[in-house]
N, C-alpha and C positions, 0 to 999 in steps of 0.2 A: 400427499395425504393431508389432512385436515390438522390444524393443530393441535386439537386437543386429541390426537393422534398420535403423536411425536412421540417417539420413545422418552421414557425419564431420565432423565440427566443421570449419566457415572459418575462414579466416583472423580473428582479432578485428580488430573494428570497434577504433580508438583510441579513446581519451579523449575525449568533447564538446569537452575542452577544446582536444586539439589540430586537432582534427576543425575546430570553428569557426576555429581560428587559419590552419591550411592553408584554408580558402576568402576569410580575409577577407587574407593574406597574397597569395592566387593559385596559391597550389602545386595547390587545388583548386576543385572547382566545386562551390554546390548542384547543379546537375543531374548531376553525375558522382554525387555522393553519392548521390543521390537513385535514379537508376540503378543502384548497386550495392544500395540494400535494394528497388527493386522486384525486380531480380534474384532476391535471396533469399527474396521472399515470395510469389513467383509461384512457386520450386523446394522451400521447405519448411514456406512456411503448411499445403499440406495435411496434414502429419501431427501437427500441432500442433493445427491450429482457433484461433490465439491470433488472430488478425486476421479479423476475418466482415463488415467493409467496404470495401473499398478500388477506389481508381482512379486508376490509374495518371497519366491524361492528367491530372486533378486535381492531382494532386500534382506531375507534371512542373510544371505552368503555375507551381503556387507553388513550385517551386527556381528558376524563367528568373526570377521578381519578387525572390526576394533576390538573385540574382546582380545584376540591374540595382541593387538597393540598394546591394550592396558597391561595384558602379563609380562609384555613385553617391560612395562617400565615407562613407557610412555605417558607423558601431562596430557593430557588429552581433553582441553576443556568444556567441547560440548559431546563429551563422553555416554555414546548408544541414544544421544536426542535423537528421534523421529522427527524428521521435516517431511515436507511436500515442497513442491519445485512448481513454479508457476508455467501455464505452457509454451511461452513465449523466450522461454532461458534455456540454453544449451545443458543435456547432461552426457554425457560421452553416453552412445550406445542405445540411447533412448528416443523411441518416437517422441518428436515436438513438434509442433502442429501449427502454435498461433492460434488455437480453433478454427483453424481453414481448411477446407477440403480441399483448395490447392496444394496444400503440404501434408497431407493425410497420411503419406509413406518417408517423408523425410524422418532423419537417423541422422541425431546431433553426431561430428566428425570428433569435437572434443569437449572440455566442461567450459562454461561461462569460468571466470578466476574467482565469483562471489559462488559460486560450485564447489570449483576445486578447495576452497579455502578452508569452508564448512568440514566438507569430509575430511579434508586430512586435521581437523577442530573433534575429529572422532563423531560428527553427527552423520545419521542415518537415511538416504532416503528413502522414502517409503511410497510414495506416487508424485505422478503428474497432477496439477491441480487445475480446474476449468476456468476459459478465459472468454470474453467475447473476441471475435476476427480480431486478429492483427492488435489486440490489445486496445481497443479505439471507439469504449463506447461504453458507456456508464450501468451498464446492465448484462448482467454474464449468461449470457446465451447464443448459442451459433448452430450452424446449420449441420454441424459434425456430432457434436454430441447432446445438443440440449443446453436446457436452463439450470442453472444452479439457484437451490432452493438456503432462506434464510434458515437459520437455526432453530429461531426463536416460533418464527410461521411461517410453512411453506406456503402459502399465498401470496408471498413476499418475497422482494429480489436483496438479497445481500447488498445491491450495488454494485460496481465494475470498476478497473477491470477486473480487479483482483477477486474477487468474488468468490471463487473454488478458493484460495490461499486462507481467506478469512473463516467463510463455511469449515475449511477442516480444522480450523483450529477452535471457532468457536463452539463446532457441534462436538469436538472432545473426541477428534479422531485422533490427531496427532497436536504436541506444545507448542510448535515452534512451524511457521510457514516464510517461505521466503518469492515475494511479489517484486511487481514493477510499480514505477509511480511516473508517469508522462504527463499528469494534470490535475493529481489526486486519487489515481489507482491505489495506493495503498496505506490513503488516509482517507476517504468518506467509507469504504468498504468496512474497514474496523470501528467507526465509528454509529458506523449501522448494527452492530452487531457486539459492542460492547469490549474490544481490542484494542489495543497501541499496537498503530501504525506509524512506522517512524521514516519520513525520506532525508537519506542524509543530504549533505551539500553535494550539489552537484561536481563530478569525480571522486568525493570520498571513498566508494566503495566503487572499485573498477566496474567500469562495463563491458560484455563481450566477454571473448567474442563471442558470434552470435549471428542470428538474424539483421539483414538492413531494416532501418526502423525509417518511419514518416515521422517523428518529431522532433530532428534537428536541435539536437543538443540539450535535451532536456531532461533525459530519462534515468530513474534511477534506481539499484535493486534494495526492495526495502525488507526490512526485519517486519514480521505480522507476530505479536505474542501478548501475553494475557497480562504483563507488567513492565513496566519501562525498566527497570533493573532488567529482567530477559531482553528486553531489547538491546539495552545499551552491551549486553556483553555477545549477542550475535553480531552490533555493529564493529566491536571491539574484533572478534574472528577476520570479520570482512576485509575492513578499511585497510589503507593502505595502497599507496602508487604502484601501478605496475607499466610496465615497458610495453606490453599489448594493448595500453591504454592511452594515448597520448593526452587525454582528458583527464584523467586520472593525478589525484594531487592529496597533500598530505593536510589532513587538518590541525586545529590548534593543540597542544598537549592539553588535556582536563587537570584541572584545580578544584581544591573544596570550594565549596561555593556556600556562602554565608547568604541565604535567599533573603532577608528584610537588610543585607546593601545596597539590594538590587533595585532598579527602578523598570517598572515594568506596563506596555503599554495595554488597555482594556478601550478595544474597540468592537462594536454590538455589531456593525456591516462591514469593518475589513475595508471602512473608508466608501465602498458601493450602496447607487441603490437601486436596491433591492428587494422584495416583501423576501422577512422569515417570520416561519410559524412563532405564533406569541411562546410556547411553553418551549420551544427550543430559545427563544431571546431573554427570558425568565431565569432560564436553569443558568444558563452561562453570566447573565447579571449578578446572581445570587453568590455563582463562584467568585466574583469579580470582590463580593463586599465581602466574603470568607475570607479571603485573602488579604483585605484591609483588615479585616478584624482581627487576621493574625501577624499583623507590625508587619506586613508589607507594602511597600512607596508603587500602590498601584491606579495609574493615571489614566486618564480619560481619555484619549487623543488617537485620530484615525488618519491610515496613510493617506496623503493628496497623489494621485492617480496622475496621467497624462489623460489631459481632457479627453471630454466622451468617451473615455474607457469601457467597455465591455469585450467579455470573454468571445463573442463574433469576431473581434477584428484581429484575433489571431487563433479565429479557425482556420484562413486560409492555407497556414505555415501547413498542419496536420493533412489537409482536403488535397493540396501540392502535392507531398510525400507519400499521399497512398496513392493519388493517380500517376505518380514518376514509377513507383513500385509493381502498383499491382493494375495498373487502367491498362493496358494493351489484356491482362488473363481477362477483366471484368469486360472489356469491351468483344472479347472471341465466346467468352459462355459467363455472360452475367448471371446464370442459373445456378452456377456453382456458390455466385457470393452474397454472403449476407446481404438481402438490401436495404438495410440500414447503412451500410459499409460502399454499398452500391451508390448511395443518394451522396454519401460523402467523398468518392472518386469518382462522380460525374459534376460536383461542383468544382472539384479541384480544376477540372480538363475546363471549366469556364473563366477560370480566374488570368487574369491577365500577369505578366513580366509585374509590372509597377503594383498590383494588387499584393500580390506577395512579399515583393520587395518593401511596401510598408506594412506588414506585418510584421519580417522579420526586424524594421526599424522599431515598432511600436513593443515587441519585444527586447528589446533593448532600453526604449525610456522606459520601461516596467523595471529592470533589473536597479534601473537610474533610480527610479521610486523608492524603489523597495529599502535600497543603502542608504539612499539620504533619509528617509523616515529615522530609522538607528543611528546615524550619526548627526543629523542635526539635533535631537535632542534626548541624545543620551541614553535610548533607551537600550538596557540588557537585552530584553525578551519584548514579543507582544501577543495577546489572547485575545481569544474569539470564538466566533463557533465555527466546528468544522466544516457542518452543512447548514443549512436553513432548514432543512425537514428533517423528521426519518425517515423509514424505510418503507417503501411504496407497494403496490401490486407485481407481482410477477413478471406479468402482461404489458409490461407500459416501460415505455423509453426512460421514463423518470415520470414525475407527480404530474397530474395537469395542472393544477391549482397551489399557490403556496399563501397562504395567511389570507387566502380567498381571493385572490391576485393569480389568471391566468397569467403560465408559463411555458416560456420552451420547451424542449427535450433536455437541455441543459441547465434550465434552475436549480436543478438543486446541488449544480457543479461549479458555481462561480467563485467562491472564496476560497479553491485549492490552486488553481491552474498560476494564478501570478507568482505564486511561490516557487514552482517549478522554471517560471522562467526568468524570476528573480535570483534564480541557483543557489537560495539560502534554504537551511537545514529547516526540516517541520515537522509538527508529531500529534498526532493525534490520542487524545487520553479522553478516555471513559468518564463521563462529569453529573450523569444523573437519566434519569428517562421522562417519556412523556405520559401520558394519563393511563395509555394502554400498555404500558413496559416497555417499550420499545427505546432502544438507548440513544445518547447524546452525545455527541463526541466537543471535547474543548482543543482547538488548537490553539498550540504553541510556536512561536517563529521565532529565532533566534538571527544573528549576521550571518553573514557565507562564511564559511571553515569553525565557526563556532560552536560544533556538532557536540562537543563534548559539553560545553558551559549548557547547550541546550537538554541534551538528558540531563544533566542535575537539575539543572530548575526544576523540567517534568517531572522528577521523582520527588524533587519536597513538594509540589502541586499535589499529585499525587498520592504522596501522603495524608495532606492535611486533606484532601476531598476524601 
């Protein structure tokens, strides 16, 4: 429906954090809560699409089992929060899909451990949230359920893959969503739509089990919520090593963080180039000199890359993975697969031994990059823009055009994907809009295991914006 259609904004949901305190206190109930986002997602999933599982009686059943927890006695810290579960994460007992029609009857066998963790943290799920195939494409739409519409205009794609994850939290279904991030899934998505998206270091928060994934060690399950304090305490639930993880590893303990000790890097392209639209390079410069003006040691300085760096030379990693996966189903009924998804498991099946083999090399001088930038000169943190645009047409792979500078399918995904394979911590926060409202997101990058020093920064950033 048209936007100025949209239903009118509800009342906001509170903070998780008070949100659990009022149920483990008594002021409220999981199932009151739990009742107010069925409420909402029976009145406004349909114009969204951001939820394409749900059931009600399910979900009741598990708000009546924390309530009995809480009387039980039980600390319960994300106490009757409603989440959504992205479709690519295991939940015991639940269709998960991938948004594939090849997996249309698959029945997760048990929870992802960033699942199990949640729930026994006392939070609720409440549905499945919408993904593009296999999680593998910057625009949330597939041939099983549809497009997932922005909050703000449904004309407009939330962005991918997380896109249902961000939709239900942005459109005031449910507080709290829990995404993937393989390239920027669950930092350009929130930053389309006015959220902190936060990917930890990679193994912070265990992965799996689960589906086999096409992005070879990159992926990570992210907290989607409306303030980095909610994020930092769903990472707090998650994190932690587990044995079903072999990836899985412990980050650094968090310290008060005295933010003007810090030295901190302000870079406009993330060291690439690249056209970004003038009023997204504006708003993030502006925060840059906020920032100076409030006694912070914030410096000019952009990462140096491995020559001719572009986000193409480790498509192939991704383009491999789906055609080792899923190219023998696409090659017997390519009708069943997205073909967008199709065009990117028919390149894979052209890529040669050595093509691949230096990608995954050239991923690796990116991780080289990434650590020497921070240790050769010192810096804490470094800031940027999330994306180079906002949020696009529906209809379209990503923008054609950026600062009037044809582009890709992937323009407006270049400043996420290195961080994912740099496997240090990232986060995207809320930093202003452009002419039409439409929001801006500012990234944040900290070192690898530095997850915690990273949400404090975000959160005095976030304060002072």
């Amino acid at each position: 429906m048209p936007a100025s259609e949209q239903p009118s904004p509800d009342q906001p949901w509170p903070s998780i954090i008070a949100l659990a305190d009022a149920v483990r206190s008594g002021r409220s109930t999981a199932r009151a809560e739990t009742e107010r986002a069925i409420e909402r997602i029976v009145r406004l999933n349909p114009g969204l699409n951001a939820i394409i599982s749900f059931d009600p009686a399910d979900a009741l059943a598990r708000a009546d089992a924390v309530d009995r927890r809480v009387q039980a006695g039980e600390e319960l810290p994300l106490a009757g929060v409603p989440v959504t579960i992205k479709d690519n994460i295991w939940v015991k007992g639940r269709r998960i899909t991938q948004g594939s029609r090849l997996f249309k009857d698959f029945v997760a066998p048990q929870d992802a451990v960033a699942v199990e963790r949640l729930e026994a943290a006392g939070a609720v799920i409440l549905g499945i949230s919408n993904t593009p195939e296999f999680a593998a494409k910057g625009q949330t739409t597939n041939l099983l359920y549809g497009a997932t519409r922005h909050p703000m205009n449904s004309g407009l794609t939330p962005g991918g893959s997380s896109g249902g994850a961000v939709a239900s939290v942005a459109g005031g279904l449910v507080p709290l969503a829990l995404g993937t991030d393989a390239g920027g899934s669950s930092r350009r998505p929130p930053a389309h739509t006015g959220l902190v998206g936060f990917k930890p270091s990679f193994g912070a928060i265990p992965y799996g089990p689960g589906f086999e994934e096409p992005f070879f060690g990159v992926s990570c399950h992210c907290p989607i919520t409306r303030t980095v304090a909610e994020a930092a305490l769903a990472f707090e639930v998650m994190a932690g090593p587990d044995p079903r993880d072999p990836h899985s590893a412990f980050v650094e303990p968090g310290e008060p963080v005295d933010i003007t000790a810090l030295t901190i890097a302000y870079t406009p392209k993330w060291g690439l180039d690249v056209p970004v639209e003038p009023e997204v390079a504006d708003v993030v410069a502006r925060v840059a000199d906020m920032l100076r003006g409030a006694g912070l040691n914030v410096v000019a300085q952009d990462p140096v890359w491995p020559a001719g760096l572009a986000e193409a030379g480790l498509n192939p990693i991704q383009h491999a993975g789906l055609a080792a996966l899923h190219g023998a189903a696409w090659r017997q009924a390519p009708d069943l697969i997205d073909p967008d998804l199709g065009a990117q498991i028919a390149a894979g099946f052209d890529l040669s031994g050595p093509d691949v083999g230096r990608a995954m090399l050239l991923s690796e001088q990116v991780a080289l990059s990434a650590a020497r930038f921070f240790s050769d000169h010192r810096f804490d943190a470094a800031i940027g823009p999330t994306t180079p645009c906002t949020a696009w047409p529906i209809d379209q792979l990503g923008p054609d055009t950026i600062a009037g500078v044809k582009v890709g399918p992937r323009g407006h995904a270049v400043f996420t994907p290195l961080f994912n394979h740099a496997r240090q911590p990232a986060i995207s926060v809320p930093c202003g809009t452009d002419a039409s409202g439409l929001p801006i997101g500012l990234q944040i990058i900290a070192p690898r295991l530095k997850d915690r020093t990273l949400l404090a920064i975000a959160a005095a950033v976030e304060a002072l914006l």
